[in-house]
Each structure stands twice: as structure tokens, then as C-alpha cells.
N, C-alpha and C positions, 0 to 999 in steps of 0.2 A: 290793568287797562280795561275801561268799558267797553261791553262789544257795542259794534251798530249796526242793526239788521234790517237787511232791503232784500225785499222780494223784485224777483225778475221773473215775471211772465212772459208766456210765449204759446204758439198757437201749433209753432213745429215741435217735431217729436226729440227728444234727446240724441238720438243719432244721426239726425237729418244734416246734411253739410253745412247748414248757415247756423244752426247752432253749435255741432261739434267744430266747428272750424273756425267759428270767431267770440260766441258768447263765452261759451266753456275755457275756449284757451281764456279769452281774459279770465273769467271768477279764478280759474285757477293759480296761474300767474297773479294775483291780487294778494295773496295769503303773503306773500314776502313784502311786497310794500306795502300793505296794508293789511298786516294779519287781526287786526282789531273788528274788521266789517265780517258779516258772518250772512252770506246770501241762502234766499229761501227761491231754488228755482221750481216754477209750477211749468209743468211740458203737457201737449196734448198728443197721444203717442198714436199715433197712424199707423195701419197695419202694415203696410211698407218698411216701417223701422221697427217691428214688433220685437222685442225681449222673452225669450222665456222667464220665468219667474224664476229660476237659480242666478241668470246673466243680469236681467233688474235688481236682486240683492245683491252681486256685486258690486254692479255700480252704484248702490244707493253707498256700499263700504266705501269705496274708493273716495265717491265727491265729498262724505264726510272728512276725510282728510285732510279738503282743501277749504275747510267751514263752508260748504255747502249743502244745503240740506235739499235734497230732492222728491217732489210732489208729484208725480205720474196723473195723469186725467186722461179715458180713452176719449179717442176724439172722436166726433160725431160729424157724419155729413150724411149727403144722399137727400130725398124729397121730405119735404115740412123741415127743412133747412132754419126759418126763424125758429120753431118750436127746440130743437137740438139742441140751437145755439143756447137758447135761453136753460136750456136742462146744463149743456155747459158750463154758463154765466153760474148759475145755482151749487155747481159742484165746486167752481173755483171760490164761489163766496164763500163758503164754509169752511174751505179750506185756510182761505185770510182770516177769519174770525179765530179759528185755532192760533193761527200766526199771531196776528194782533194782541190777543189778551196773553199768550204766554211769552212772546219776546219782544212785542211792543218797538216792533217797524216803523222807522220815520220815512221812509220813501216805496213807491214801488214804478218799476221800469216796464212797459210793455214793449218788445221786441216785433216790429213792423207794427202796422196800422189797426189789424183785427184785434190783437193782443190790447194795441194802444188802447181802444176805444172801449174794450172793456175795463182795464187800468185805469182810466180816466173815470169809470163809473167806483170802481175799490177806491180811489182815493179819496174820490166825495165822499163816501160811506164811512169811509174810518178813518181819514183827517190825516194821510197821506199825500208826501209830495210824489208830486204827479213827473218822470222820465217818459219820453217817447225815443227810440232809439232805432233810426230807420223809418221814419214817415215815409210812407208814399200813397197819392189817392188809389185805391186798390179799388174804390164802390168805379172808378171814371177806368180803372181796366174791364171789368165787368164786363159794362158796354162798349167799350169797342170791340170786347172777342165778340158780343153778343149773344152773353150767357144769360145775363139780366136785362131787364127794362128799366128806362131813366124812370116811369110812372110805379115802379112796381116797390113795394113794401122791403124789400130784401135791399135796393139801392138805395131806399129814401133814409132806411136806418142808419147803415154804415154810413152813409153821405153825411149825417148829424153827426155823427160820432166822431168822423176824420174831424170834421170845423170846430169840435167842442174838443178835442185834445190837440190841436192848432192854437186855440184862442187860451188854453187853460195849464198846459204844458210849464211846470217850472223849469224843464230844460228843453231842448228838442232837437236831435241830431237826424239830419237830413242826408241824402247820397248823393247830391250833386246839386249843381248850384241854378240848376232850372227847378228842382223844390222847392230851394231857397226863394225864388222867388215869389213860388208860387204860393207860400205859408209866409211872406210877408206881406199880402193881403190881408191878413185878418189880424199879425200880429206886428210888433215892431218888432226889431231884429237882435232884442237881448235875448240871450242864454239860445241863440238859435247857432248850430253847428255843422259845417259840413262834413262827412267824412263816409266815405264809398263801403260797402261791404268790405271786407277786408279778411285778411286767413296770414296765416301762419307761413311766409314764404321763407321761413328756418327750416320748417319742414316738410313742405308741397316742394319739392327740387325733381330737379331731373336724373333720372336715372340709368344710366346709359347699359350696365348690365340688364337690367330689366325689359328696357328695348331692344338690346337684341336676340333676346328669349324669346318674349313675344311675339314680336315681327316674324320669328323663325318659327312658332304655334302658329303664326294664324297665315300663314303660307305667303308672306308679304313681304317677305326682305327688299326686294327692289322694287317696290312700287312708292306711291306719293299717297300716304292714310292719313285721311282727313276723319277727323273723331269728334264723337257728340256725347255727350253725358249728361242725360237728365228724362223729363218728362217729353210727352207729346199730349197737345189739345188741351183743353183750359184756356190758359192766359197762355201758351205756346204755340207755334205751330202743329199743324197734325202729324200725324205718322205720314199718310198719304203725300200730305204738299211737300214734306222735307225728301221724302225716297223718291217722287218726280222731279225733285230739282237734283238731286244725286244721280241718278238714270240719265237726264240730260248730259250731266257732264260725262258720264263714263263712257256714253255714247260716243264724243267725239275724242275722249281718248283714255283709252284703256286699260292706264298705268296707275287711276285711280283706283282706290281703295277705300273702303267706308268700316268703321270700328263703331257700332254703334252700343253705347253703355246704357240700360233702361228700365225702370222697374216693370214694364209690359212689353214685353222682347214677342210675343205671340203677336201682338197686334202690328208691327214692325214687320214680323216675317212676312203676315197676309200683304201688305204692302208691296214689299219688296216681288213679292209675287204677282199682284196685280201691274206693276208697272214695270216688270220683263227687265229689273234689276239680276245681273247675272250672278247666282248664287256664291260663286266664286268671287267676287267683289266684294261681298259685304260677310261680317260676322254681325251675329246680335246678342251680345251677352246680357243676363238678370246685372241688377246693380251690385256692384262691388262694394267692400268698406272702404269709408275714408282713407283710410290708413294706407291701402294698396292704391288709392284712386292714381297717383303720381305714377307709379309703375306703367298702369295701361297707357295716362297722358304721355308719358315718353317716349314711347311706341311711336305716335304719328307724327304727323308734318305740321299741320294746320288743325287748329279745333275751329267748332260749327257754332254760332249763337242762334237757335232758334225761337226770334222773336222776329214778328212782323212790324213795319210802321206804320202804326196804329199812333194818331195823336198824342195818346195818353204815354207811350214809352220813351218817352222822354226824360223820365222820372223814375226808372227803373238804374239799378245797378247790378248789373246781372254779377251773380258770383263767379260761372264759368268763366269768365272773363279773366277775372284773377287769378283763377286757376291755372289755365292755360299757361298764361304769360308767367307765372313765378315757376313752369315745368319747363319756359323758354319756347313754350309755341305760340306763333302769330294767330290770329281767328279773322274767321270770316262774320262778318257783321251788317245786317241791314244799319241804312241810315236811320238817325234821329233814335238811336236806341241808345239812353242817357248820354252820356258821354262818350260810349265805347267808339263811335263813330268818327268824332273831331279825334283822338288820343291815335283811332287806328292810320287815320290821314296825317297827323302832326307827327307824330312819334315813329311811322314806319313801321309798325308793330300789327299791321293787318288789313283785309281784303275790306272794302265798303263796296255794297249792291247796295242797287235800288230795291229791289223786294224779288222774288225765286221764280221771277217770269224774265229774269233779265237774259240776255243772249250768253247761252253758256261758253260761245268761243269767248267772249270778252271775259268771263268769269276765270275762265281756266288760262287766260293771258295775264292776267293780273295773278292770280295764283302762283302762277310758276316765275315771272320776274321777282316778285318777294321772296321765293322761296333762293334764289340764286344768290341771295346777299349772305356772305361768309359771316356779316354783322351781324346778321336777325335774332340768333338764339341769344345771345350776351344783351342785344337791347330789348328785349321781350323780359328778359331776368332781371335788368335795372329799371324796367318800368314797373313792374311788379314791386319792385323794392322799394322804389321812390314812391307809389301811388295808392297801393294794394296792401300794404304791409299792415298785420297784426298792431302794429307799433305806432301808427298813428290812432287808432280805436282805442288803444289805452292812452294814449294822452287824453284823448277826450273825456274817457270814463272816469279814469284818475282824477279828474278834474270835476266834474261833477259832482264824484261821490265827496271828495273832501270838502268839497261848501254844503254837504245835506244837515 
């Protein structure tokens, strides 16, 4: 059987949750229905997810098992941000040219939009079809956190690039259907796809031994721990706004509990201390591995989406989302952040705020009436199943890759 080989680029690091949780489970799960496709994935590895060089050749062993060939790039950020990039662009080109001439790729996939818009320039290059897998305008999050300027060089690039792999995309799978709309501006609506981040809810489950270990480590057995895992600041909220809107509530009542999971657990602490969060309320742990992340989600009551409503997050599909609900917990969510918000009103499956100035009695009333429903864990697990699921992202890719 001939093989057929497609690069998947990406801008996240090999361990990072939205790859190990949805790219990876698919390539791998591929080899049996499609042992013929043989993927080249390129990662940019952030120190956050750094590998020792013994741990990186195992998994370079491992992915080979699954025809996947893995291309490590460190990632670059920090000031002369365009100059980086383009040293990036340079390292990934080289690495296609190796691809290209010795296994002779008919497609290559960029994984969210930064990915995209450099994949869109390799395909032009070397007469590849062009995947986008997870579009969303990322140059139009910028500015609303107010990292970049609409006039400034860093927005006007990526701004090109989101429209030129919109317009040029031989496939395009988008995260909801306000993308949807918004990428049929520029194109018609063949080979355009919906489908949410999605993860592996075979195996993100709940784990009820593991809860009551923990609960019983972090001195919490009968309180209400409401849990957050991920970053702060960026395209998130800060450390500060989230632990003042946590203080507020603990404030009026006492039985909450705060588990926060974070790659920058020191700047959380300062926080927590600035806003006379009682040290006893909260824990702050460094971030865990995937593999465990279920264990700590079972611990709490409620997880936390920390995203403001900001115009532009509308188009966002945040992964915790999936998370939570496939570990069977409800989340608290600002409005207008993609969908999470209609799903959490429709479905019963979570808190909607207006934004983390809202009146924490009204917060902490609606919290605890959700939390009273005997039903909530079981429909939290079938929205996960029916919405969230691994299994709908391979129908799509499945489908994809057999027309390449």
C-alpha cells in the first residue's frame, strides 16, 4: 500500500493540552483506520512544556509507532516578536524542504490560526494542499486584551494571513458556528466545518477515589472547590481580577474553596495576598500532566472559565470547557464566550455572569441552586459525550484526509 504523507503543524508544544488531547489522540488512533497516511508533526516547544532530551527521544520512539514522525522547533517569543517569528517561519521552512523532497507531502494542516497562516505560506511554496484546523481571528483577540494595536505591524500581518488562509483553505474546520459565519465572508461554505476543540472523554472521566484523596490533601472535604486550570493575562484574564472576584465570593460565604492549577503559581500567590484571600481557602499548584489533570478536576464542584466579554470571544472554544464537563463538572462562564454560554443556559450544565464585577450574592445563588441538582454530574458527562467528544474531530479529519 502507498503511504501518504501530511504534515501537521502547530504553534503549541507537544505536551500542551490542545495538542496532547486532541491532535495526538487523533494521529494516533489513525494508524488503524488509516494505517497507509504517515504524518509529519512540526511543534513549537515552550518552555512550559519543556522535555529533557532523554524524555524528547522517547517520544520521538513512541510517535514513530504510530507513523508519526515528530519535528521539535523551540519556540520564540518575547520583544522583536515579527523578527522571531520570521527566524521561526525559516526553521519550519527547512524542515518542509527535508519533508517535501524525501516523502513528497500532498497536504499540510495548521492547527489554530498562527500555525494556519504560516501553512498557508508552505503550501504556496511547495504545491501543498492547504488544512486549517480550528480557525479563529486571533490578530481581532490581540486587541481586545490590548496587547497589540489595530495600526501596528504585528496585527496587520497576522490580520493578512487569517483572510489569505480563509480565502485559500482547501478545507477549513472552524469551533462554532459564529466563525462559521464569520469565514463565510470571504468564502463560500464548501469544505467549511464545524467542530469544537474536543478531547478524549474515554479518558478525561471522573474519578471519585482520586477526589476523595485530594479533597482530604488539600484540607477541603466539606467545602464547595471551585477549580481553574490554565493561564492568567494574555488573552485571559489576570491573576489579580480572577483572585478579586474569588475574595468577593468567599467573602460572603466561607464554604468556598479555590484549587487553582497554573504554570505561574508565584504570581497567583502575590495576588491572593494582595486581595486578603484567606490562605486557607485557596491552594496554588505548578501545572500538572495531562494524564493526572482528571484526578485534580474531580476534586471540585464547579470549574472557572477565565475569559472576559471581549467582542471578539465569541469565536473562541475554550478547551476547559470540555474538560470539566466530560470530569462531570458544571463551569462558571462569562456571556458571549463562544458558545459555552447558550450550552450553559440551554443544557443546565453551568453558571453565566455578566463579567467578575457582577454582585457576588447573585453569583454564589446561582452556584449553589446548580450545584443542588442530583442530575448535574450525569448531564455535564452526556454533554461532553454528545458535544465535546474526540469522535466527532475524527469524523471530520477522517474525512478530510481520504479526499487529499
Amino acid at each position: 500500500m502507498k503511504s501518504k504523507h501530511i504534515i501537521i503543524y502547530t504553534f503549541q508544544s507537544l505536551e500542551d493540552p490542545l495538542v496532547k488531547g486532541l491532535i495526538l489522540e487523533y494521529l494516533k488512533n489513525n494508524k488503524s483506520s488509516a494505517p497507509e497516511i504517515v504524518f509529519h508533526l512540526i511543534t513549537h516547544e515552550q518552555k512550559e512544556f519543556s522535555l529533557t532530551h532523554e524524555k524528547a527521544k522517547e517520544k520521538e520512539q513512541e510517535l514513530s509507532q504510530f507513523n508519526i514522525k515528530w519535528y521539535p522547533i523551540k519556540y520564540l517569543s518575547g520583544s522583536f516578536l515579527v523578527i522571531k517569528k520570521a527566524i521561526n517561519f525559516l526553521q519550519t521552512f527547512f524542515i518542509t524542504i527535508g519533508i517535501k523532497f524525501k516523502y513528497k507531502p500532498v497536504a499540510i494542516m495548521g492547527f489554530l490560526s498562527i500555525s494556519g497562516g504560516f501553512s498557508y505560506l508552505l503550501s504556496k511554496l511547495f504545491g501543498l494542499k492547504l488544512i486549517v484546523y480550528c480557525y479563529e481571528p486571533h490578530s481581532e483577540y490581540m486587541i481586545d486584551f490590548n496587547i497589540w494595536k489595530s495600526s501596528g505591524l504585528k496585527y496587520r500581518l497576522l490580520k493578512k494571513f487569517e483572510i489569505l488562509q480563509i480565502k485559500k483553505a482547501d478545507h477549513l474546520v472552524v469551533p462554532n458556528n459564529y466563525t462559521k459565519a464569520l469565514v463565510q465572508k470571504y468564502r463560500s461554505s464548501t469544505n467549511i466545518y464545524v467542530c469544537p476543540i474536543s478531547i478524549n472523554t474515554d479518558t478525561m472521566v471522573y474519578d471519585e477515589k482520586a477526589r476523595n484523596t485530594i479533597r482530604k490533601k488539600l484540607n477541603a472535604e466539606d467545602k464547595t472547590i471551585l477549580i481553574y486550570t490554565g493561564k492568567f493575562g494574555g488573552i485571559y484574564y489576570s491573576a489579580d481580577e480572577v483572585i478579586k472576584f474569588f475574595a468577593g465570593l468567599y467573602t460572603l460565604n466561607n464554604s468556598f474553596f479555590f484549587y487553582i492549577i497554573t504554570p505561574t503559581p508565584e504570581e497567583v500567590k502575590r495576588s491572593v495576598s494582595l486581595h486578603n484571600l484567606s490562605s486557607s481557602a485557596v491552594h496554588v499548584s505548578v501545572t500538572v500532566s495531562y494524564e493526572e489533570l482528571n484526578q485534580h478536576i474531580s476534586a471540585a464542584d464547579i470549574g472557572f472559565v477565565a475569559l472576559p466579554s471581549y467582542p471578539s470571544q465569541i469565536y473562541r472554544t475554550p478547551v476547559k470547557t470540555a474538560i470539566y464537563l466530560s470530569c462531570g463538572l458544571p463551569y462558571i462562564v462569562n456571556k458571549n464566550i463562544g458558545e459555552d454560554d447558550i450550552v450553559a443556559k440551554n443544557k443546565n450544565v453551568g453558571v453565566v455572569i455578566n463579567n467578575l464585577d457582577e454582585d457576588p450574592a447573585s453569583v454564589i445563588k446561582k452556584i449553589n441552586d446548580l450545584l443542588k441538582d442530583s442530575q448535574l454530574h450525569q448531564r455535564c458527562r452526556t454533554e461532553a459525550e454528545n458535544t465535546r467528544s474526540i469522535k466527532a474531530a475524527n469524523v471530520v479529519l477522517s474525512k478530510i484526509f481520504s479526499e487529499l
